[in-house]
C-alpha positions in Angstrom: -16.4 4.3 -16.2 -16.5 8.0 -17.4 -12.6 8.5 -18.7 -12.3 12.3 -17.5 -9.0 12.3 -16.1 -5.9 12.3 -18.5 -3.2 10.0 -17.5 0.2 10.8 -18.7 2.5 7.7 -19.6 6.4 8.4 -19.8 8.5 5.5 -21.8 12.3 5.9 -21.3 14.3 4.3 -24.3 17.3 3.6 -25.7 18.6 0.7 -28.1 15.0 -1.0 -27.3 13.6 -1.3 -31.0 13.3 -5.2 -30.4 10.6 -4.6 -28.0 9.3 -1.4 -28.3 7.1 -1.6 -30.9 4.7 -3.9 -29.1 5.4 -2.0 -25.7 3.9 1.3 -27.7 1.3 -0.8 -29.1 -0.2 -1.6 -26.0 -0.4 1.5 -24.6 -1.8 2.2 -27.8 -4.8 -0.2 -27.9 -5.6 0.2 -24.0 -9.3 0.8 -22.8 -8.8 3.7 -21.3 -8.4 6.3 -24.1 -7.7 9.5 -22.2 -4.1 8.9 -22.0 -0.8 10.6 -23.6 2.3 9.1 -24.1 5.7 11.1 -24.4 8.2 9.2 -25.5 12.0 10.2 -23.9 14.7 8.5 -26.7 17.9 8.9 -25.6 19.7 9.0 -28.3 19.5 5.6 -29.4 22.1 4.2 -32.3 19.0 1.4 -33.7 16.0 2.7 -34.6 13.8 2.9 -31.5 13.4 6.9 -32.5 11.5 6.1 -36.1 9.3 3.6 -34.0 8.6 5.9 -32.0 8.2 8.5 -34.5 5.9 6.7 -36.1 3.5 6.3 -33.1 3.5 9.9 -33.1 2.7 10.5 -37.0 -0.5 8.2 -36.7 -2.0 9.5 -32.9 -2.2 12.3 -31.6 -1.6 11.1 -28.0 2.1 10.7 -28.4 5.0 12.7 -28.4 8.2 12.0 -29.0 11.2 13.8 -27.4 14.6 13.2 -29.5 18.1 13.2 -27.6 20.8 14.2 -29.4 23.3 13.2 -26.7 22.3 10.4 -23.8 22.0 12.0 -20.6 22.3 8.5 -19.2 19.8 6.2 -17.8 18.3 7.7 -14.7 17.7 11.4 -16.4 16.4 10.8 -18.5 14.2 8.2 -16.6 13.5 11.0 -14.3 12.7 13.3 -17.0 9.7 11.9 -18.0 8.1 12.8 -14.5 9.3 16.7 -15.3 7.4 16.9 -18.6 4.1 15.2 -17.2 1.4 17.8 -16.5 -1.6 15.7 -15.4 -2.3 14.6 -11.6 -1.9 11.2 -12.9 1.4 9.6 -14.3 2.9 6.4 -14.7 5.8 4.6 -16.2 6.3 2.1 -19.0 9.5 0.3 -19.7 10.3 0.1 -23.4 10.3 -4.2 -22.5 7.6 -4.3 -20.5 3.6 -4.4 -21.5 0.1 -5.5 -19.5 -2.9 -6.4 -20.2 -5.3 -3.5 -22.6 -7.5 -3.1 -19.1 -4.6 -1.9 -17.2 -4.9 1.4 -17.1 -8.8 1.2 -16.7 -8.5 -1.0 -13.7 -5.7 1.7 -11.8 -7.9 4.5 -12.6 -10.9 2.6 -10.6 -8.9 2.2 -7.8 -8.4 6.1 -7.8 -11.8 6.4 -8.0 -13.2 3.8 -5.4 -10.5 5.1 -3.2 -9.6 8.9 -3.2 -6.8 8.1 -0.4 -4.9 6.3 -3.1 -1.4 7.7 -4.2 -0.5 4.9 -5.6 -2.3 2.2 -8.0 -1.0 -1.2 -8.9 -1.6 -4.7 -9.5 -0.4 -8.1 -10.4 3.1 -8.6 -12.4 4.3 -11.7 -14.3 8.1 -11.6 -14.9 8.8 -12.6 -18.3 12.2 -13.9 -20.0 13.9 -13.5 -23.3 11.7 -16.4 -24.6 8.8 -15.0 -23.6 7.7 -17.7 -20.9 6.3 -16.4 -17.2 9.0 -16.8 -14.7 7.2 -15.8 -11.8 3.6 -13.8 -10.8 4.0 -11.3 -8.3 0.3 -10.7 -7.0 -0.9 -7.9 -5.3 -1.2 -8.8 -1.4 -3.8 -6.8 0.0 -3.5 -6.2 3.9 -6.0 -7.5 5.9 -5.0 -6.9 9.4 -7.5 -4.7 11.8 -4.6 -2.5 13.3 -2.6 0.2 11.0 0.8 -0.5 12.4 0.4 -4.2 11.1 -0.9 -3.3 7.9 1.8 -1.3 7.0 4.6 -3.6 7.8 2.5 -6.2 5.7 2.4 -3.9 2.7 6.4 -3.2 3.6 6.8 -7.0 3.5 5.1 -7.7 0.1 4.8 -5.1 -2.0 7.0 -5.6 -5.3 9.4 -3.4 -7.0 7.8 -3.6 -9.7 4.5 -1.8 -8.1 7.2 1.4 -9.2 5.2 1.3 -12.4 1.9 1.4 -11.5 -0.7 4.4 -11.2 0.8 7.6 -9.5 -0.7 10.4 -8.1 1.8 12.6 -9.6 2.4 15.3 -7.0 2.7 12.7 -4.3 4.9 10.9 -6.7 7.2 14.5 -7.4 7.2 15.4 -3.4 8.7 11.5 -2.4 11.3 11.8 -4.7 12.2 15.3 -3.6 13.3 14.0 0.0 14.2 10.1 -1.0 16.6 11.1 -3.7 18.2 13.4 -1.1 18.5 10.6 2.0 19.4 7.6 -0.3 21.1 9.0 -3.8 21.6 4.8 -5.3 20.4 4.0 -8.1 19.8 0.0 -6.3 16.6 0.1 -4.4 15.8 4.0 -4.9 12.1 2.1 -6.2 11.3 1.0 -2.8 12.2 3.8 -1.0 10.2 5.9 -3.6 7.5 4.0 -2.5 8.1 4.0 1.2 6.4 7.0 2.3 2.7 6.0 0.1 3.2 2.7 2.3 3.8 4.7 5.3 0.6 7.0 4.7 -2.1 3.6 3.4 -2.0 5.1 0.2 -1.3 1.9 -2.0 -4.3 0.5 -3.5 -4.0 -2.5 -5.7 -5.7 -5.5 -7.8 -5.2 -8.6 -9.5 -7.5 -8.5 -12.1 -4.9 -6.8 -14.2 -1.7 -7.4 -15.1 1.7 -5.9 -15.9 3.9 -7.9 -18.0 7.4 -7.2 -17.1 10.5 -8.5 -19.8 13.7 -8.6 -18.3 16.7 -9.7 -19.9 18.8 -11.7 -19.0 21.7 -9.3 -17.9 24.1 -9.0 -14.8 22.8 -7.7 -11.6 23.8 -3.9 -10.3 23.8 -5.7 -7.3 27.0 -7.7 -8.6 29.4 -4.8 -9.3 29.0 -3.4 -5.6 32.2 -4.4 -3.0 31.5 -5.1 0.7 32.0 -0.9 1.5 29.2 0.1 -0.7 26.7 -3.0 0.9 27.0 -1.6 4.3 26.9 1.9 3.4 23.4 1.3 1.3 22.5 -0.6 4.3 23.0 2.2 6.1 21.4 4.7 4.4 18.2 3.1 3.5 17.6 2.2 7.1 18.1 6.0 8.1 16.6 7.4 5.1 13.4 4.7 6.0 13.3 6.3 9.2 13.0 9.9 8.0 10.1 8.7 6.4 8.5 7.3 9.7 9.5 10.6 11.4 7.0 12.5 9.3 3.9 10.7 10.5 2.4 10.7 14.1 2.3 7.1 15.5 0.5 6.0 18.9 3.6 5.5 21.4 3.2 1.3 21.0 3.1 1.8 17.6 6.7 3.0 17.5 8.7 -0.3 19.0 6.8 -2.6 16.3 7.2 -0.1 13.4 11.2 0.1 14.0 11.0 -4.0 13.8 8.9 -3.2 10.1 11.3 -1.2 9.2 15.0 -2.9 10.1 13.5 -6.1 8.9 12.1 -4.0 5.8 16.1 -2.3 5.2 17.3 -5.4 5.6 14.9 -7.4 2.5 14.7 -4.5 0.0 18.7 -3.5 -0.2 21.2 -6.0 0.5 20.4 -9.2 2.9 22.5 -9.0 6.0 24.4 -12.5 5.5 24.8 -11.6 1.9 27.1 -8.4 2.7 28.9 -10.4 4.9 30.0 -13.3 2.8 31.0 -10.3 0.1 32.8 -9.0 2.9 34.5 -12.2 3.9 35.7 -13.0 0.3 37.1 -8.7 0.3 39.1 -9.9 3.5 40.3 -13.4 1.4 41.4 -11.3 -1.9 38.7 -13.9 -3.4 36.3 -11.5 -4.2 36.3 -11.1 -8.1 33.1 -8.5 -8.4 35.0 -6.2 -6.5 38.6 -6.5 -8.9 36.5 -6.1 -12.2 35.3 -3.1 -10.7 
């Protein structure tokens, strides 16, 4: 395929020098060569900055920008969104790589498919020791009417899809509104995503994969009390509907979206019973997550 479009990969990092190197490698080595990398390090104590640094001394397609103070996770995160300039933008965590095709692959899907916002495929959840934990394929819909599809694409599609292909504007002008209606760091990926779900603008494929390494660390989830459950309940559901408000929908469309959705609030935040067991042990004084917090 002719590589005319420049896609602009953003790596947030800090303390990751045990993985970044072969994270930066990848991107590195991938098929598709009209790429540029900036690197955000935020002010890491290890030395993820001279890895990084060195990247950018041997190619010209990365850049390296060098915190002096960390701005904390999600700025600088978010950041890397601010210094893209190309229509096309996607992620990489500093633990996470795919296979060298992977960009080559999202880029075709732009192609074959100029309604596409956003590009992703399969993921394979890897641990410390480097063994699969679980594949996350790409579930295509296949259902003839739209109101169906979309719930099936609410249904499946993974969080980790957050780090696929963006169109970049599309990408800017959900998180404009989504940061505004839900402003949580648990979850803010689905709802990021909501509205290209909401518009059939998620393409996908499994003949490529993204590699995701997750340590072995405690949950977000875990430090929330029974309160803060409900209320991110709460305001996902609303915010999900803000979303749906935006789009014209055939009047029996309406009934079996709002079923999508309240099913869809209830998967991608907290489970219903789950809240209410938290809430349970809050009204027993056996709830430990809550007193460490």
């Amino acid at each position: 395929m002719k590589q005319t479009r420049t896609v602009t990969i953003g790596v947030p990092v800090y303390n990751g020098a045990a993985t970044l190197r072969a994270s930066l490698e990848c991107l590195r080595d991938q098929t598709y060569r009209n790429i540029e990398i900036i690197i955000s390090d935020n002010a890491s104590t290890d030395s993820s900055a001279e890895i990084a640094q060195s990247f950018v001394d041997t190619d010209p397609r990365f850049r390296l920008i060098r915190r002096q103070e960390n701005i904390g996770p999600v700025p600088n995160f978010f950041s890397l969104l601010e210094e893209a300039r190309t229509d096309l933008f996607m992620w990489r965590a500093d633990d996470d790589w795919s296979d060298l095709d992977y960009i080559e692959k999202l880029v075709a899907l732009f192609e074959e498919n100029p309604q596409t916002r956003l590009a992703t495929s399969e993921c394979v959840l890897v641990n410390q020791s480097g063994e699969a934990t679980a594949t996350k394929s790409f579930s295509a819909p296949y259902q003839r009417t739209r109101v169906f599809r979309i719930g099936h694409m609410l249904m499946k599609l993974t969080p980790n899809s957050i780090y696929g292909l963006w169109h970049r504007p599309t990408l800017v002008d959900s998180l404009s509104r989504t940061t505004k209606t839900f402003p949580f760091i648990w979850s803010w990926d689905h709802m990021a995503m909501t509205p290209v779900i909401l518009m059939e603008a998620v393409s996908g494929t499994n003949e490529t994969r993204l590699y995701a390494g997750r340590p072995e660390a405690a949950r977000y989830s875990a430090r929330e009390t029974a309160q803060a459950m409900w209320k991110m309940r709460r305001m996902f559901r609303r915010a999900s509907f803000v979303e749906v408000r935006r789009l014209t929908w055939k009047w029996w469309e309406k009934p079996i979206l709002t079923i999508f959705v309240l099913r869809y609030s209830n998967l991608r935040v907290y489970r219903f019973w789950k809240t209410v067991r938290r809430q349970v042990r809050s009204w027993l004084g056996t709830d430990k997550r809550a007193e460490r917090k």
